[in-house]
NUVOKE-95260 format. One record per residue: y, z, x of N, C-alpha, C in turn. Coordinates in Angstrom, 2 decimals, padded with zeros to 5 digits. Layout:
REM residues N
n.yy | n.zz | n.xx | ca.yy | ca.zz | ca.xx | c.yy | c.zz | c.xx
Y | Z | X | Y | Z | X | Y | Z | X
...
This chain:
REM residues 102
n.yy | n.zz | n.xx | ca.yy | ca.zz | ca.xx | c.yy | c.zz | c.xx
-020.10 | 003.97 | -050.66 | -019.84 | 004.57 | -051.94 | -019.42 | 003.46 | -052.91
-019.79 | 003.81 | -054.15 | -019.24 | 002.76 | -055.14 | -018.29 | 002.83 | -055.72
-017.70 | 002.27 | -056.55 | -016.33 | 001.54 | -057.06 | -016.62 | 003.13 | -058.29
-017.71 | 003.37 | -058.69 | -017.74 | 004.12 | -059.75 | -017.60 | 005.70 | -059.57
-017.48 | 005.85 | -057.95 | -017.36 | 007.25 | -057.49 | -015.58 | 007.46 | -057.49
-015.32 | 006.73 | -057.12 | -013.69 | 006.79 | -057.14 | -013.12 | 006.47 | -058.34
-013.59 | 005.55 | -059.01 | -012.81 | 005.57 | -060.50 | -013.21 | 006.83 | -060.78
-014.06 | 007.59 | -060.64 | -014.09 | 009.06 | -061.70 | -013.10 | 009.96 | -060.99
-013.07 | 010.39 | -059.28 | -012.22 | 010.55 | -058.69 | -010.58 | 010.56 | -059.18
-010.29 | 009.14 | -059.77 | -009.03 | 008.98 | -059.69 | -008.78 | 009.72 | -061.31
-009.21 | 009.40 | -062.17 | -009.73 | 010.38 | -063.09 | -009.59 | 011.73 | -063.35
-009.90 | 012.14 | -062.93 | -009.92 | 013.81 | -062.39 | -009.04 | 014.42 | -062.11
-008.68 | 013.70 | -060.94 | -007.43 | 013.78 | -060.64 | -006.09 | 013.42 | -061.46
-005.95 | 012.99 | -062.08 | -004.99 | 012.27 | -062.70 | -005.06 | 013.74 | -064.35
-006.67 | 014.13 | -064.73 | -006.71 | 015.33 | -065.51 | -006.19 | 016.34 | -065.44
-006.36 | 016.81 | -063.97 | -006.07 | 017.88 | -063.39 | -004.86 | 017.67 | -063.36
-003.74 | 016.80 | -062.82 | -002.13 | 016.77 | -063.16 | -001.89 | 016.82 | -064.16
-002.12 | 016.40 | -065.28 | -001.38 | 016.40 | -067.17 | -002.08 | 017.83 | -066.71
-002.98 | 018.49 | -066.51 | -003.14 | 019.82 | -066.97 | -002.45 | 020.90 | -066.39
-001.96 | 020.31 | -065.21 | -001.06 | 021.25 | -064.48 | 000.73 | 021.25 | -065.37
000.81 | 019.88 | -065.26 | 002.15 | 019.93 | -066.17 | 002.18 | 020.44 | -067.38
001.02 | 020.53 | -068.39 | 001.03 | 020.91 | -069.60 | 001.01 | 022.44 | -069.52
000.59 | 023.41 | -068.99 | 000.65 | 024.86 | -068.28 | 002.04 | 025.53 | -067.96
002.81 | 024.53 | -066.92 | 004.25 | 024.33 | -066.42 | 004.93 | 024.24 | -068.11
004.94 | 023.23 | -068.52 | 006.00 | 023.27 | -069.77 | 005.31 | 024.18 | -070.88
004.34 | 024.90 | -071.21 | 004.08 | 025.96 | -072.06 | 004.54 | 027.11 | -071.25
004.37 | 027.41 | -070.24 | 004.90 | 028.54 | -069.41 | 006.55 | 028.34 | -069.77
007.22 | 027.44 | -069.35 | 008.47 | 027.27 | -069.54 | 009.08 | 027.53 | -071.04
008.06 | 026.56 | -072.20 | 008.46 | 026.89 | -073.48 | 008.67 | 028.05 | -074.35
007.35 | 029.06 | -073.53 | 007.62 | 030.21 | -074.66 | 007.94 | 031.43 | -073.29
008.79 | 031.32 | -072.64 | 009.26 | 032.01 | -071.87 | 008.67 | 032.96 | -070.49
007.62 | 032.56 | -070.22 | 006.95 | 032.92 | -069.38 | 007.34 | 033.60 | -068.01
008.20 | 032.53 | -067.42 | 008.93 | 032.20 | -066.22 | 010.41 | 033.09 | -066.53
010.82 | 033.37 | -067.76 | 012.11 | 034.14 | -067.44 | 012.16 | 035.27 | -067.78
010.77 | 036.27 | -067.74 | 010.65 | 037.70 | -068.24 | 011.53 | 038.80 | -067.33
012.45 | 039.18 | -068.15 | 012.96 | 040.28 | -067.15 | 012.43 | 041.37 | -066.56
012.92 | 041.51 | -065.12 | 012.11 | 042.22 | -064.28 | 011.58 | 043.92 | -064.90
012.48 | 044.50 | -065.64 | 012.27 | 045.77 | -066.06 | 011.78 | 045.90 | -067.35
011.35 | 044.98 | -068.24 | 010.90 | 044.43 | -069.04 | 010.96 | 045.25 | -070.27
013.04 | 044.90 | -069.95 | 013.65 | 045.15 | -071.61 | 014.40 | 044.18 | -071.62
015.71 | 044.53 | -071.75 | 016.90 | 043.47 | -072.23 | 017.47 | 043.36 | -071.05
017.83 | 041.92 | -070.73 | 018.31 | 041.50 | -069.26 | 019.79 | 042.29 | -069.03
020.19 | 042.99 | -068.33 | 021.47 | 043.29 | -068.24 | 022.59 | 042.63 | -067.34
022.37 | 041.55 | -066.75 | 023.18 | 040.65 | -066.29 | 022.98 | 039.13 | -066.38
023.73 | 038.39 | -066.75 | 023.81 | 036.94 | -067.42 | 025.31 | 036.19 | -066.51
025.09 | 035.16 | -066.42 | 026.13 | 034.21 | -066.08 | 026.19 | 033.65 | -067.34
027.50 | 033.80 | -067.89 | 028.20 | 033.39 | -068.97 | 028.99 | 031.83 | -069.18
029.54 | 031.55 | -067.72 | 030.59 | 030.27 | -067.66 | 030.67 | 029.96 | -066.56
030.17 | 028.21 | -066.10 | 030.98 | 028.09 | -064.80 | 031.31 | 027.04 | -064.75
032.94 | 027.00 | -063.96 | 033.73 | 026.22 | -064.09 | 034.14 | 025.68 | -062.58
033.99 | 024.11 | -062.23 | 034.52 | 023.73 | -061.21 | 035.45 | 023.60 | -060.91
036.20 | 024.12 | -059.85 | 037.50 | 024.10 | -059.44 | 037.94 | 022.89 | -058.77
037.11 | 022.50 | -057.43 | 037.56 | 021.14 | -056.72 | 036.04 | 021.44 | -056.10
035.36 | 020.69 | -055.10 | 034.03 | 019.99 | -054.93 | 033.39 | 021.27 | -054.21
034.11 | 022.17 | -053.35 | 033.60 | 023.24 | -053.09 | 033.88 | 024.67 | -053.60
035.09 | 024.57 | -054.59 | 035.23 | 025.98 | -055.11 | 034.13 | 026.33 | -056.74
034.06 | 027.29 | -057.24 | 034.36 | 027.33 | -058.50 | 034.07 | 028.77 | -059.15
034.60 | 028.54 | -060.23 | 034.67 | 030.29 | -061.24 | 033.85 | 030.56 | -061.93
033.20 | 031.62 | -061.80 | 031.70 | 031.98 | -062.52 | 032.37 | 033.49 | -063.14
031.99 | 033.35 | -064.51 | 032.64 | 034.46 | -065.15 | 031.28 | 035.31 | -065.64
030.52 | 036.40 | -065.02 | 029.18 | 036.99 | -064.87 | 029.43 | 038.04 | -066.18
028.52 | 038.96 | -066.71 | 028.25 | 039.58 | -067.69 | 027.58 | 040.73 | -067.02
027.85 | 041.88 | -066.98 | 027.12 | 043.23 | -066.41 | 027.31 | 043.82 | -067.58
026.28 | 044.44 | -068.34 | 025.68 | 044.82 | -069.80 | 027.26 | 044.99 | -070.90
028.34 | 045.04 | -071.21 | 029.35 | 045.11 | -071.43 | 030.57 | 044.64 | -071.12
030.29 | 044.38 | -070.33 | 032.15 | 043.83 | -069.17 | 031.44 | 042.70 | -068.50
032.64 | 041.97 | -068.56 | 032.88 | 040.74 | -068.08 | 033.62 | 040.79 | -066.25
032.86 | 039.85 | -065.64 | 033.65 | 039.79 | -064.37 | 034.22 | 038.58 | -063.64
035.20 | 038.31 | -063.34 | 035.42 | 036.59 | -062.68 | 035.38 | 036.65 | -061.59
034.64 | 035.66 | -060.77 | 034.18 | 035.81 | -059.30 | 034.74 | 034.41 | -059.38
035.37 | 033.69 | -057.78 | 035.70 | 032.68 | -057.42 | 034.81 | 032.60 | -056.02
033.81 | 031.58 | -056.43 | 033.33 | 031.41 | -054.91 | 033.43 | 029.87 | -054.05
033.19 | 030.40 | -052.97 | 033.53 | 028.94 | -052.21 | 032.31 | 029.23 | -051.16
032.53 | 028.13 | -050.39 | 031.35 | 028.19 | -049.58 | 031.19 | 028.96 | -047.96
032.60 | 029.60 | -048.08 | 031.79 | 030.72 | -047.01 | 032.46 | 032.13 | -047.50
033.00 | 032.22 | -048.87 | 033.32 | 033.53 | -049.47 | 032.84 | 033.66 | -051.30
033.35 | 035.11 | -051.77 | 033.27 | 035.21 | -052.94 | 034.03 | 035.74 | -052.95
035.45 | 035.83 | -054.07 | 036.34 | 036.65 | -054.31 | 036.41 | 036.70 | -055.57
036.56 | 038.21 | -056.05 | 036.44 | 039.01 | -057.45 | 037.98 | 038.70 | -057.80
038.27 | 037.78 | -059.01 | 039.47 | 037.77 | -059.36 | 040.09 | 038.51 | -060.51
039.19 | 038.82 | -060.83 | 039.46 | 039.92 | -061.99 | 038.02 | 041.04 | -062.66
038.59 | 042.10 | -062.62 | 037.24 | 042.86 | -062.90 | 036.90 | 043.78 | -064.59
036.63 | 044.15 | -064.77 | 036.48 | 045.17 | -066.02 | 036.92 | 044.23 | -066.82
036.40 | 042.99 | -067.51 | 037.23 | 042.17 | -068.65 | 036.03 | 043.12 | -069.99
036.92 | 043.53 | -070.96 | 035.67 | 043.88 | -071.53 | 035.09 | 042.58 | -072.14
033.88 | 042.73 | -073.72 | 033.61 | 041.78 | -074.14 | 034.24 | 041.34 | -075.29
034.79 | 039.91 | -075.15 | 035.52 | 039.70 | -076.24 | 034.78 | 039.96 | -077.88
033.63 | 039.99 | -078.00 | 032.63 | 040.39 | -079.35 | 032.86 | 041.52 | -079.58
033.01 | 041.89 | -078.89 | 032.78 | 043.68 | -079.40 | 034.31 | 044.33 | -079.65
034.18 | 044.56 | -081.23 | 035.83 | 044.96 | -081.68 | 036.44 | 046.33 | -080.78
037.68 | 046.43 | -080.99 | 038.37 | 047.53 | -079.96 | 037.70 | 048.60 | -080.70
038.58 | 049.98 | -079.63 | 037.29 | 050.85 | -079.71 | 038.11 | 051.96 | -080.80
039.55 | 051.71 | -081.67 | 039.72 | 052.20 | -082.68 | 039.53 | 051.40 | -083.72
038.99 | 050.46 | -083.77 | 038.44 | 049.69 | -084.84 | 036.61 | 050.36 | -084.94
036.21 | 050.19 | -083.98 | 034.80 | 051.23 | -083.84 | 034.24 | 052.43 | -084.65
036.15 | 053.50 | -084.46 | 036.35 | 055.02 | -084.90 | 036.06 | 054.27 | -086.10
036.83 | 053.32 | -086.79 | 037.15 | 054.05 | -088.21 | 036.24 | 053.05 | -088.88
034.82 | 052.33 | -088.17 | 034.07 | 051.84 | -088.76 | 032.91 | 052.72 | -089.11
032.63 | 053.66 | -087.47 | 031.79 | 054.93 | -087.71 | 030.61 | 054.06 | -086.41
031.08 | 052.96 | -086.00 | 029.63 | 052.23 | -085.34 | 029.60 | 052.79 | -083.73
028.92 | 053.28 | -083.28 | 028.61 | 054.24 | -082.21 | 029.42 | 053.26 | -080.93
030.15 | 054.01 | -079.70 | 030.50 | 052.95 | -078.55 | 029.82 | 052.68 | -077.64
């Protein structure tokens, strides 16, 4: 075989990768890869996480309204506090006398 079968080879190959990566980061850019499964508004989010020492740390999670602090380590999870509501959302007699639904 000649020198000119493999230079096209290497070629090709080398096309076919930029085209695979360029696919990968448009998929990535306009959100492709993070469509939520029920395909409305995600109702759970990790909000904050904070390292404690090399194997602990505090992940403060989001379930559609309330806030939750989980401490995990590496052979547990412990809920350190539960029902936090959300700090955005004004109290719920500030709500009444705005008229904005709860």
């Amino acid at each position: 075989m000649s020198l000119d079968v493999y230079t096209r080879f290497i070629f090709a190959f080398i096309a076919i990768l930029v085209l695979l990566g360029l696919f990968a980061w448009l998929g990535r850019r306009f959100g492709l890869a993070e469509r939520p499964a029920s395909g409305g508004k995600r109702r759970l989010a990790v909000v904050e996480i904070a390292p404690i020492d090399g194997k602990r740390r505090l992940v403060l999670l989001r379930r559609d309204s309330t806030e939750h602090l989980v401490l995990l380590g590496p052979d547990s999870a412990v809920v350190v506090e539960s029902g936090i509501t959300d700090p955005i959302q004004p109290p719920a007699f500030a709500r009444l006398v705005d008229g904005t639904p709860s």
